[in-house]
VONU-129678 format. One record per residue (C-alpha): residue number from 1; x, y, z; residue in three letters. Coordinates in steps of 0.05 Angstrom, whole numbers, plus 5000, padded with zeros to 4 digits. Layout:
resi;xx;yy;zz;resn
NUM;X;Y;Z;ALA
...
This chain:
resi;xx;yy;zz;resn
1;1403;2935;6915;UNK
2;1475;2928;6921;UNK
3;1511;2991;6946;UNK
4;1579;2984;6975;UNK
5;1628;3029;7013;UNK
6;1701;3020;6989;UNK
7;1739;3012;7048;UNK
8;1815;2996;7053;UNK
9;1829;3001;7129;UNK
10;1773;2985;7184;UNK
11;1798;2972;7249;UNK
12;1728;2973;7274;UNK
13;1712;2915;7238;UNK
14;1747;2842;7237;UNK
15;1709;2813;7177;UNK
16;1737;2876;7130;UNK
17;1804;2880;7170;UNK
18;1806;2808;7154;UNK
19;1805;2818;7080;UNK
20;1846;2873;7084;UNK
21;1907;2843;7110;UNK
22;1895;2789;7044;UNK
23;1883;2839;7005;UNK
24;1948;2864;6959;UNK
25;1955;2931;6919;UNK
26;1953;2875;6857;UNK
27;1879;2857;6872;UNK
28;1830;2900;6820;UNK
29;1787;2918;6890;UNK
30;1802;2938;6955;UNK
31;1764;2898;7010;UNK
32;1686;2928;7018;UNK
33;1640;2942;7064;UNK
34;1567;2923;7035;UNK
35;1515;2961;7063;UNK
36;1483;2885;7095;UNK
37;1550;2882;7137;UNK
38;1548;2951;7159;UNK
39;1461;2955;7166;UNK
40;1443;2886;7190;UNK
41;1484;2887;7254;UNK
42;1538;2835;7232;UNK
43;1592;2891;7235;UNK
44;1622;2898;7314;UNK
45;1631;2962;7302;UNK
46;1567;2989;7276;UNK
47;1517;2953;7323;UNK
48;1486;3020;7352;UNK
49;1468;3050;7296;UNK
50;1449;2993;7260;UNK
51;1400;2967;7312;UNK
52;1368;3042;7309;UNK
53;1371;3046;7235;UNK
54;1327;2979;7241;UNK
55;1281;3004;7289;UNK
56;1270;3067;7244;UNK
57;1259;3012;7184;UNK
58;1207;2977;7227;UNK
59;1170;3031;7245;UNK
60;1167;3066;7173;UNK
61;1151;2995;7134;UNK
62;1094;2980;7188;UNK
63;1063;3055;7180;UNK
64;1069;3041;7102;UNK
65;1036;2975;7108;UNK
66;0970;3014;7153;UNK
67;0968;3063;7090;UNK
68;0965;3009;7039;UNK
69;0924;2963;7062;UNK
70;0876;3008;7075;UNK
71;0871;3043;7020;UNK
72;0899;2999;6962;UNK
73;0880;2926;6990;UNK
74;0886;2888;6920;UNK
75;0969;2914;6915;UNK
76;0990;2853;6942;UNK
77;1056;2852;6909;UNK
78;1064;2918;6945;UNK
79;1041;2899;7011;UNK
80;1085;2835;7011;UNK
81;1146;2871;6996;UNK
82;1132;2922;7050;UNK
83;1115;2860;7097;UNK
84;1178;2820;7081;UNK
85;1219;2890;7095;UNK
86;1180;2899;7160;UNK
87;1193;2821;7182;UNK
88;1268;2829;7168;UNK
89;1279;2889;7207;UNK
90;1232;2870;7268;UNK
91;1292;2810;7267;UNK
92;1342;2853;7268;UNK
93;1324;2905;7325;UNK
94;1279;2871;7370;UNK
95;1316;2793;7362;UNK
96;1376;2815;7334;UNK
97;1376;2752;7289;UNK
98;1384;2794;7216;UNK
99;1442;2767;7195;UNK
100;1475;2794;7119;UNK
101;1434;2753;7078;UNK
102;1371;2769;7112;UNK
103;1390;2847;7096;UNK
104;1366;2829;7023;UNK
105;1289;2838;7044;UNK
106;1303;2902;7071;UNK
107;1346;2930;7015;UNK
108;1279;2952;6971;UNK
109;1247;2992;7037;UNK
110;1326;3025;7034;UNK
111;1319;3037;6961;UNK
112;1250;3057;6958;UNK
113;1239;3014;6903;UNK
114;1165;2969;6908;UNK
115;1120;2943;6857;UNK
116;1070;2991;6834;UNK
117;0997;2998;6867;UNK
118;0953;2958;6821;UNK
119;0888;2979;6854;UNK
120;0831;3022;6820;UNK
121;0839;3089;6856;UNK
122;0823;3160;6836;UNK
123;0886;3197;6808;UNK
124;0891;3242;6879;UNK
125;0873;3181;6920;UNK
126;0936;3145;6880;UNK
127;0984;3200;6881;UNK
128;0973;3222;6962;UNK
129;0989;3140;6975;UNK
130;1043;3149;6931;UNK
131;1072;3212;6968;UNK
132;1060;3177;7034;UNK
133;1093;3111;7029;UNK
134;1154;3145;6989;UNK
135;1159;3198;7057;UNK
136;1164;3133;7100;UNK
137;1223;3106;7055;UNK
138;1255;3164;7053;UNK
139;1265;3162;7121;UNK
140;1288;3092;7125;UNK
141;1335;3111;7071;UNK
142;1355;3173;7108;UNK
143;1365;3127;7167;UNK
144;1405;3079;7131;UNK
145;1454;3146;7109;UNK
146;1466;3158;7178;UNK
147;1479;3099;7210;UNK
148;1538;3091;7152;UNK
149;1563;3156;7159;UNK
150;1576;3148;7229;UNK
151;1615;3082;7216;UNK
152;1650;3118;7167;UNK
153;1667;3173;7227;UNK
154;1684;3121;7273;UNK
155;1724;3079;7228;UNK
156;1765;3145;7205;UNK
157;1781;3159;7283;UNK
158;1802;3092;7294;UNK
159;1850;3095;7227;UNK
160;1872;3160;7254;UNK
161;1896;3129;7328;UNK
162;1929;3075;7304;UNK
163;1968;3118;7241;UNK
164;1984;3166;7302;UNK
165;1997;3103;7347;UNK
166;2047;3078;7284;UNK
167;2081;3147;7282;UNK
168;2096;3146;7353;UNK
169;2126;3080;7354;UNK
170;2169;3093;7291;UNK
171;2201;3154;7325;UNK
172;2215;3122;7391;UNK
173;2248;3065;7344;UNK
174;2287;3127;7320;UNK
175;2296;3149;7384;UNK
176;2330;3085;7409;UNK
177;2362;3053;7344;UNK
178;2396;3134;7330;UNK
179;2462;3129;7362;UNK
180;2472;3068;7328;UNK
181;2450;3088;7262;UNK
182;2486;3157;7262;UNK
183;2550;3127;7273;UNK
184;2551;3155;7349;UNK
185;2571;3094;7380;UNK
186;2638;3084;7351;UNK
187;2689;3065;7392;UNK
188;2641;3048;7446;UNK
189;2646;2974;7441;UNK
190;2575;2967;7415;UNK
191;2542;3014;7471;UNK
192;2520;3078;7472;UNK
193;2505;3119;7542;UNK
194;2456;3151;7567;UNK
195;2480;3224;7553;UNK
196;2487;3209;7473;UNK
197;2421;3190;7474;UNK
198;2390;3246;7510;UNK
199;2433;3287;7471;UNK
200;2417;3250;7394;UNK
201;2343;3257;7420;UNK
202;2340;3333;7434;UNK
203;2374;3344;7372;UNK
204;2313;3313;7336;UNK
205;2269;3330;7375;UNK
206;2292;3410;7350;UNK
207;2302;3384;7273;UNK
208;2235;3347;7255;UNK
209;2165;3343;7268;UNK
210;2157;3275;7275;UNK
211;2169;3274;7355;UNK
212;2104;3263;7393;UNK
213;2080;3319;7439;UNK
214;2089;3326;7510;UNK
């Protein structure tokens, strides 16, 4: 399963800001986020929540596994996609040694997609398995949601500081290139004093909203 975020700015993250600063408005794609980076622990800024969206995943594969192999021993296609899943994310949040690649074996536990049960079981027998392992992925996957969302949150607050941050600096540019570029400083040999300044500044300070708050 490949599911990406579409991400232009990340200040969170080096490997996306990276790409970002190649990126140009000419490129068909902005740089992305792939669910591996954010989910496996590779992305700085998402290491919380991806180390508990891999304990979730641990948990929920290994209960999964119990219910299977009890009751459907002969899936094996099931049981080793659920034991691959449960491998990768006992890597990731007990050794934290899931890198992106290794996010692959999870990405069917995410998706809730496994083989089907192959074993001989009564209809109700097949469909309360059924039910059961899909509640376990569903929390995985529900796990998965929220560890993105809150890089998403994150990543929006840091865009927002440093747009704020960008504001501020452009207005104090303002602030000290005004005199000059108003035409203020003529006949002042290239200076401008104090008082103009104070005086250019309160007058912009009254015209726009740009000035930061006090």
């Amino acid at each position: 399963m490949h599911v990406r975020t579409n991400i232009k700015r990340d200040p969170l993250c080096p490997i996306v800001r990276k790409a970002a600063q190649q990126w140009t408005e000419e490129d068909e794609n902005p740089p992305r986020a792939t669910m591996a980076h954010l989910l496996s622990g590779a992305c700085p800024g998402n290491r919380e929540q991806a180390r508990w969206f891999l304990r979730v995943a641990r948990a929920q594969t290994g209960t999964a596994i119990s219910k299977v192999a009890q009751a459907a021993p002969d899936s094996k296609d099931t049981l080793k996609t659920l034991r691959i899943a449960h491998v990768a994310a006992l890597k990731g949040s007990r050794y934290r040694a899931l890198d992106e690649d290794g996010y692959d074996a999870l990405a069917p536990a995410v998706g809730g997609v496994l083989p089907a049960l192959v074993d001989d079981l009564p209809e109700k027998s097949r469909r309360d398995l059924g039910a059961g392992v899909t509640r376990n992925l569903q929390v995985v996957a529900e796990a998965a949601t929220g560890a993105v969302q809150r890089w998403i949150q994150l990543n929006d607050e840091a865009t927002a500081r440093i747009m704020k941050r960008e504001e501020h600096i452009e207005w104090l540019r303002k602030l000290f290139a005004g005199p000059t570029a108003s035409g203020t400083n003529e006949g002042h040999d290239g200076g401008s004093s104090g008082r103009e300044r104070r005086r250019w500044a309160e007058s912009e300070v009254g015209e726009t909203d740009d000035a930061p708050s006090t």
